[in-house]
C-alpha positions in Angstrom: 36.4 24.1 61.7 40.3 24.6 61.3 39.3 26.9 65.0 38.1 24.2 66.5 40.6 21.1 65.6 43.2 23.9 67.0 41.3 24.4 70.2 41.0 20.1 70.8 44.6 19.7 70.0 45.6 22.5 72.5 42.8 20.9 75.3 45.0 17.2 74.3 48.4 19.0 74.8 47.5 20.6 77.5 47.7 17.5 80.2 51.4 16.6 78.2 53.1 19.8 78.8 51.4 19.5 82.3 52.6 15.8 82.7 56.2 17.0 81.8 56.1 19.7 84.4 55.2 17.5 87.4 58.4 15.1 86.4 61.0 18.3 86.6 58.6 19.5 89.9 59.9 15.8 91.2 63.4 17.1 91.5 66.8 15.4 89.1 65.5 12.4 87.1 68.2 9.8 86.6 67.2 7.6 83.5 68.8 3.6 84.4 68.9 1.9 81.6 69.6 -2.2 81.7 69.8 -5.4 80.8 66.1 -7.3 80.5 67.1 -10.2 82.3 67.1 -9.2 86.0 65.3 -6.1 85.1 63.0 -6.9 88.2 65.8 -6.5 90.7 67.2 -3.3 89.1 64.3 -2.0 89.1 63.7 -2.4 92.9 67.1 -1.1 93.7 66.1 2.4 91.2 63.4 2.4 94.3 65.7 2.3 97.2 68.0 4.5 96.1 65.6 7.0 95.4 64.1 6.9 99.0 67.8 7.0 100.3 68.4 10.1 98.3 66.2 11.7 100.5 64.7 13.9 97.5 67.9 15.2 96.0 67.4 12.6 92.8 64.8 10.0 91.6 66.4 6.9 89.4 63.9 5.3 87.0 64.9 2.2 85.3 64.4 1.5 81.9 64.6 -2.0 80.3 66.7 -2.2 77.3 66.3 -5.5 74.9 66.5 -8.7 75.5 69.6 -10.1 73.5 73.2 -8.3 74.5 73.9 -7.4 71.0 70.5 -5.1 70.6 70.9 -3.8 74.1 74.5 -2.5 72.9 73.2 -1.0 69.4 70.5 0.6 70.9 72.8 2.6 73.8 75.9 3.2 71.2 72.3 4.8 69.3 71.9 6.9 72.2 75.1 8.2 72.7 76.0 8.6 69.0 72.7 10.7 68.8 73.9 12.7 72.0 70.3 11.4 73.9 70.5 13.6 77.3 67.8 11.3 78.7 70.6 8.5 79.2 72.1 9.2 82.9 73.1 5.7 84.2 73.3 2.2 81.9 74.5 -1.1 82.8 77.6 -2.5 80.7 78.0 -6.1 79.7 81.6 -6.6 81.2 83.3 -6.9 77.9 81.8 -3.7 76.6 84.5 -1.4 78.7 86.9 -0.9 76.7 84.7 0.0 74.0 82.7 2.6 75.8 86.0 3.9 77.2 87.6 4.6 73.8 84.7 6.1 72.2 84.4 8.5 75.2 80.8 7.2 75.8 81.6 6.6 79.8 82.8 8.8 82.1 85.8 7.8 83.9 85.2 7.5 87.4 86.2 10.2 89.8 89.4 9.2 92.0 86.7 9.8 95.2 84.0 7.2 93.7 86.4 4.6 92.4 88.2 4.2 95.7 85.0 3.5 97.3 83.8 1.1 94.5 87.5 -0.9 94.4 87.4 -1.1 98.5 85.8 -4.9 99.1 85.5 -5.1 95.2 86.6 -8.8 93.9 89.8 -8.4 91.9 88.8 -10.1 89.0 85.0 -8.6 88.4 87.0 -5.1 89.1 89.8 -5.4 86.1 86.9 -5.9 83.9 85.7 -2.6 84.5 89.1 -0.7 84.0 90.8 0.4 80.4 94.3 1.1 80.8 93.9 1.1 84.6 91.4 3.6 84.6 87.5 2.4 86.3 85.2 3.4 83.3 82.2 1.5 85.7 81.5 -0.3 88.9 80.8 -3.8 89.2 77.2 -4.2 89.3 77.0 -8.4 89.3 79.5 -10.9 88.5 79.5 -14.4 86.8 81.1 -17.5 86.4 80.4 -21.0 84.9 80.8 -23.9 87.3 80.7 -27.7 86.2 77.5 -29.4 87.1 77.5 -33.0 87.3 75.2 -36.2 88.6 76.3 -37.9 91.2 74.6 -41.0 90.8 76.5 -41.3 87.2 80.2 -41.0 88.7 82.5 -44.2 88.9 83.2 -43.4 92.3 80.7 -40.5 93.5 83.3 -37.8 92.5 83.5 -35.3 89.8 86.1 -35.3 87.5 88.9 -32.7 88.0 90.0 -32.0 84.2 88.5 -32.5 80.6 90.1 -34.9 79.8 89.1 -37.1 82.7 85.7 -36.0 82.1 85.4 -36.9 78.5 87.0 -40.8 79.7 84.1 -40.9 82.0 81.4 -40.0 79.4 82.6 -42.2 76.9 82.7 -44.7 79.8 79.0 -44.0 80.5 78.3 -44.0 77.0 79.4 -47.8 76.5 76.8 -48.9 79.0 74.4 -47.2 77.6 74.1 -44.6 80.3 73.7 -40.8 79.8 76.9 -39.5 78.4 76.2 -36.2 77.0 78.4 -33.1 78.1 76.4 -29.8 77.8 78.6 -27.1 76.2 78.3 -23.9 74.4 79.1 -25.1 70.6 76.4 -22.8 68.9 77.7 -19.5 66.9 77.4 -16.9 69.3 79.0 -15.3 72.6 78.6 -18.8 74.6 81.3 -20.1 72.3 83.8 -17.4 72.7 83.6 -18.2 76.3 83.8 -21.5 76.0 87.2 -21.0 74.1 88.4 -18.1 76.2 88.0 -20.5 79.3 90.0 -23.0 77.7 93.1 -21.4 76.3 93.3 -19.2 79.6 93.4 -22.2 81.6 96.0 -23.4 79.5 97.9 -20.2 80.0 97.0 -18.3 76.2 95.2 -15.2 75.7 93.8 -13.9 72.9 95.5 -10.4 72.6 98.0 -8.5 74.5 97.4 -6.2 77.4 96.9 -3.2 74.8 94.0 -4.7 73.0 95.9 -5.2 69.5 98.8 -7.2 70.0 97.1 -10.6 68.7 98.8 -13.6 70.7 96.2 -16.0 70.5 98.7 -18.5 68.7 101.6 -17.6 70.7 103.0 -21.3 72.3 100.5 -24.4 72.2 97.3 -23.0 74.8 95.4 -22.5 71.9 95.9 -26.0 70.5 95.5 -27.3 74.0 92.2 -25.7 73.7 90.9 -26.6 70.5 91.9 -30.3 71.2 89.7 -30.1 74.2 86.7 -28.7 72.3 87.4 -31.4 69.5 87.5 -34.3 72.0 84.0 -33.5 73.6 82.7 -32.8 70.1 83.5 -35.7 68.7 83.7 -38.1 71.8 81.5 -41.5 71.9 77.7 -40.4 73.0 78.4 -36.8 72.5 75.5 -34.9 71.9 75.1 -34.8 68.4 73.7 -31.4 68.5 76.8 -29.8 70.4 77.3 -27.3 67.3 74.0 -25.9 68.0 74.5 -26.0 72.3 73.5 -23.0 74.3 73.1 -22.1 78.0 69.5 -23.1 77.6 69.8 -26.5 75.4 72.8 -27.2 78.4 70.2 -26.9 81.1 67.7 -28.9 79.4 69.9 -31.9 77.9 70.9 -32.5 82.3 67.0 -31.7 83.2 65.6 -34.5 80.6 68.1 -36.8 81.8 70.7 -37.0 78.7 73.5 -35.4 80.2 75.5 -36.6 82.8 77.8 -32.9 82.8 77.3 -29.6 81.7 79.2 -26.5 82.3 76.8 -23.7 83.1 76.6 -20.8 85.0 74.8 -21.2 88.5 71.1 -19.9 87.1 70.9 -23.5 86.2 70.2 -24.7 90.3 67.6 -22.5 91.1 65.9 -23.4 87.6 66.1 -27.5 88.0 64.7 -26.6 91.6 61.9 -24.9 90.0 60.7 -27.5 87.9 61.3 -30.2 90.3 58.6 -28.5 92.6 56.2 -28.6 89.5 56.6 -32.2 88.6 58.6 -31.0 85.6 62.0 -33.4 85.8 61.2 -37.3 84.7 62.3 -40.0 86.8 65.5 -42.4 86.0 66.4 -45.9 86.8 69.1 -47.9 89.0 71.3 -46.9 85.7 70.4 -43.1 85.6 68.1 -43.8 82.3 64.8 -41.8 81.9 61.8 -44.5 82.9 58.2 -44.2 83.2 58.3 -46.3 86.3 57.8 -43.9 89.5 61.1 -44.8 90.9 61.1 -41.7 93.3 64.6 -40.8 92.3 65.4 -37.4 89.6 68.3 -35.9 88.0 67.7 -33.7 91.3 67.4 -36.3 94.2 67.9 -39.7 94.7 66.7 -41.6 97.8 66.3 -38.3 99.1 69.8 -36.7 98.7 70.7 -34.0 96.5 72.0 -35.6 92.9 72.5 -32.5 91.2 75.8 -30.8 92.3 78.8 -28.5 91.5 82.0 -28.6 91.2 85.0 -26.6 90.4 85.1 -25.9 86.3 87.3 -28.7 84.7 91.3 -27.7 84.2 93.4 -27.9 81.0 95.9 -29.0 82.8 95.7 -31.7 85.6 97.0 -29.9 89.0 96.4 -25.9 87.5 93.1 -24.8 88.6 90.9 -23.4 85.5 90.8 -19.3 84.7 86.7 -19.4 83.9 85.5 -16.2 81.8 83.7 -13.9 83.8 80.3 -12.6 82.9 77.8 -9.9 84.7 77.1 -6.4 84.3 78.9 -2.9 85.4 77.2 -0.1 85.8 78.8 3.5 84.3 77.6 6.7 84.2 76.8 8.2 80.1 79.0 11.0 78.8 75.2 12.7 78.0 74.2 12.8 81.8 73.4 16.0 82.8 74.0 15.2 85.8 77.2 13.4 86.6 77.6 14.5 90.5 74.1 12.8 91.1 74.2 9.9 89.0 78.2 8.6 90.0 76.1 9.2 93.8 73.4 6.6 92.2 76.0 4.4 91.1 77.6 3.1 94.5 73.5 3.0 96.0 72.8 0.9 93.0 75.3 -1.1 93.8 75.7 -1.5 97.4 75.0 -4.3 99.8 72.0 -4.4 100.3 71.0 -4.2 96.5 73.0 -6.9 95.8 72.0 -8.9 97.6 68.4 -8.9 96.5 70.2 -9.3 92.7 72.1 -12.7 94.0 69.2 -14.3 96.1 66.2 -13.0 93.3 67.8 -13.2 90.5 70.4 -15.8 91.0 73.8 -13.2 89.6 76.5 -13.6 91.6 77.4 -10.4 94.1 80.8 -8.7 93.7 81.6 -7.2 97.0 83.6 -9.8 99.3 81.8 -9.2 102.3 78.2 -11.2 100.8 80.5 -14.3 100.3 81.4 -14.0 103.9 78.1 -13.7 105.5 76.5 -16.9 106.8 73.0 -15.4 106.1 74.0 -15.0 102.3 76.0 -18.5 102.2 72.5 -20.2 103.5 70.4 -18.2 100.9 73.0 -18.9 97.7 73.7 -22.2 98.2 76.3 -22.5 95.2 78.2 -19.3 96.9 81.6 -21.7 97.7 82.0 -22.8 94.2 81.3 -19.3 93.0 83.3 -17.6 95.0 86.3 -20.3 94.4 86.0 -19.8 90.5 86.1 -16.0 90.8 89.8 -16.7 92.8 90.9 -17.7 89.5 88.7 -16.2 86.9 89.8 -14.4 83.6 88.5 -12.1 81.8 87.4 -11.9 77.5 89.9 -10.0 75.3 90.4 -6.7 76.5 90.3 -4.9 73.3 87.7 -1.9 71.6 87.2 -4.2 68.7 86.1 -6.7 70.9 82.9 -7.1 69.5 84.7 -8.2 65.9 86.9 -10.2 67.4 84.2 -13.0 69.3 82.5 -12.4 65.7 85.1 -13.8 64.2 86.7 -16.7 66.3 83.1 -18.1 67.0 82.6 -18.6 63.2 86.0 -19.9 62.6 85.3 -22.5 65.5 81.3 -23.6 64.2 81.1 -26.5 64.1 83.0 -27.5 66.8 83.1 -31.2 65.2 85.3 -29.7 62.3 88.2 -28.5 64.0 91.5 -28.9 63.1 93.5 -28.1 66.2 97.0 -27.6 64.5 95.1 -25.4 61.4 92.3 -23.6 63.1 95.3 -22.2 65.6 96.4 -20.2 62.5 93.1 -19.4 61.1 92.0 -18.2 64.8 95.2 -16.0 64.8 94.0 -14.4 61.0 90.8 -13.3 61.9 91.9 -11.8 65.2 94.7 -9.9 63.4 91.4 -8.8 60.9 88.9 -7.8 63.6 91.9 -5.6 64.8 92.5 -4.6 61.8 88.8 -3.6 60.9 88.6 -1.3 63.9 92.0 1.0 62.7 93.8 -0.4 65.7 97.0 -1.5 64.1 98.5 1.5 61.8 
């Protein structure tokens, strides 16, 4: 008997082993592992970098979670456990510094990062450096844009600052109109950028250039900021669910008609198209109210023109343009690659052109190579590319610091709710738990 179960598990084995064998007959394997959203486009640029390889190296992508705090835990997992399957992974932009300390990306070679920083936008290409050194190559950029109705706006414009914005909700609000102003107020990443936007525009940062200086109460930016966020919070016809707003409740508070602003990042135009095609957006009256009545008119269109538009992100400080907080993705190259040569050649494919492209127009991420936002081909096919492009002139970028991740821990539970901030005190309390998240990582000696 004990013959025989040997012999059937040898016959099951048997097509394993033989399955293993025809992978490593396929030539170098380069494992990609990224983000889940986009995973579609990624996974068609692993496919066209492989057939321009011309054999020397096959990339296979690999979908990590969904949520950016599992995707990091599971590649720190990785290379903590010394995983030589892990070649090439994308980077959430504010994980460089990070992965740089802890030696868990490879720095790129001086050959590859002058071709990735040739055509590179400036500001998606700082937030793959630590201490002036490219740890990655930007893969996608992003940047939040406000989005406004047209048919809502005292005179057909947008407002050009916060504070004129949260006059002309209140405004709206007294006549009964939609008033809301979509923000990130919930507990979690959307609200670090929400504040990092804010006191950068007002001309703060967070920490110093070496990741550990805390300056985030240095002059008044940070008050400017948090009397911003207080003022929408607390404004006539806010949303009274503001402390629980994310990219997501944004989107849909402007789709259901509640919302006469929201700042978003540009994923929100392609979606509202979407469900405008399936019936999905309710119509509004002469006063921009939901109604039952077919008017013909959207949040989308009215009498045929386009009601749902961009504009540049709201300044601080009337006359200074805002410093929006980049998002996107880099892509680096794992310290447990056996195959470093091949896979910093994968990197630039992966992130050429032609690939992006297909990542901008398919999956809606902004490109970060200049020449896209010159081409009239991409300008037609991306229709929010001006805005974008703009925004990026004058983008910033989150705290620069390997105890990043404990730092937007931190601030976004000292600022939840956004209803209960004390500008003057939470400037001090901000500056505390900073100093602690540094503290906590064995920064500061």
């Amino acid at each position: 008997m004990r013959a025989g179960l040997l012999g059937a598990a040898t016959l099951l084995l048997a097509p394993l082993l033989s399955a293993c064998g025809s992978d490593n007959d396929d030539g170098v394997v380069l494992s990609f592992y990224t983000a889940a959203d986009g995973a579609e486009q990624y996974a068609e640029a692993a496919a066209n970098c492989s057939a321009a390889s011309n054999g020397a190296y096959r990339v296979e992508q690999k979908t990590l979670p969904k949520g950016a705090d599992d995707q990091r835990l599971q590649l720190a997992r990785r290379l903590t456990g010394n995983d030589k399957s892990l070649d090439l992974m994308t980077l959430d932009v504010v994980w460089t510094a990070e992965f740089a300390e802890a030696g868990w990306a490879l720095p790129l070679p001086d050959d590859v990062a002058a071709e990735v920083s040739n055509g590179t936008l400036e500001g998606p290409l700082e937030s793959a450096k630590w201490q002036d050194q490219l740890y990655a190559a930007p893969l996608n950029t992003n940047t939040q844009l406000l989005w406004y109705r047209k048919d809502l706006m005292p005179d057909g414009q947008p407002p050009q600052t916060w504070d004129q914005m949260i006059d002309i909700s209140e405004g709206l609000a007294a006549e009964g109109r939609p008033s809301w102003i979509g923000v990130q107020g919930k507990q979690y990443e959307g609200l670090m950028v929400w504040f990092n936007t804010l006191l950068a525009s007002a001309g703060g940062s967070v920490v110093g250039p070496d990741g550990t200086t805390v300056t985030v109460a240095d002059g008044d930016a940070a008050q400017q900021a948090l009397t911003v966020m207080k003022r929408v919070a607390t404004a006539k016809g806010a949303d009274p669910s503001i402390s629980q707003g994310d990219e997501a409740s944004s989107r849909l508070g402007m789709e259901s008609g509640k919302s006469a602003f929201q700042v978003n990042w540009p994923f929100v135009l392609p979606g509202i198209m979407e469900n405008a095609e399936k019936g999905d957006l309710p119509y509004i009256d002469d006063k921009g109210n939901v109604t039952s009545e077919n008017t013909g008119n959207t949040v989308l269109t009215v009498n045929g023109e386009r009601n749902f538009l961009a504009a540049p992100y709201p300044s601080v400080i009337e006359g200074k343009p805002a410093e929006v907080t980049i998002g996107g993705f880099n892509v680096a190259v794992a310290k447990t690659s056996q195959h470093p040569d091949l896979a910093f050649e994968a990197l630039t494919c992966l992130r050429n052109e032609e690939n992006q492209r297909n990542n901008a127009v398919a999956g809606g991420v902004p490109p970060t190579l200049e020449s896209l936002y010159d081409d009239p081909a991409f300008q037609e096919a991306y229709p929010a590319w001006r805005e974008v492009r703009d925004s990026l002139d004058t983008a910033s970028v989150r705290p620069v610091s390997p105890a990043y991740q404990s730092i937007s821990t931190l601030i976004t539970a000292t600022l939840n709710p956004v209803g209960n901030i004390d500008p003057e005190s939470t400037v001090n309390d901000l500056a505390e738990q900073v100093r602690k998240a540094v503290n906590s990582e064995g920064l500061i000696p």
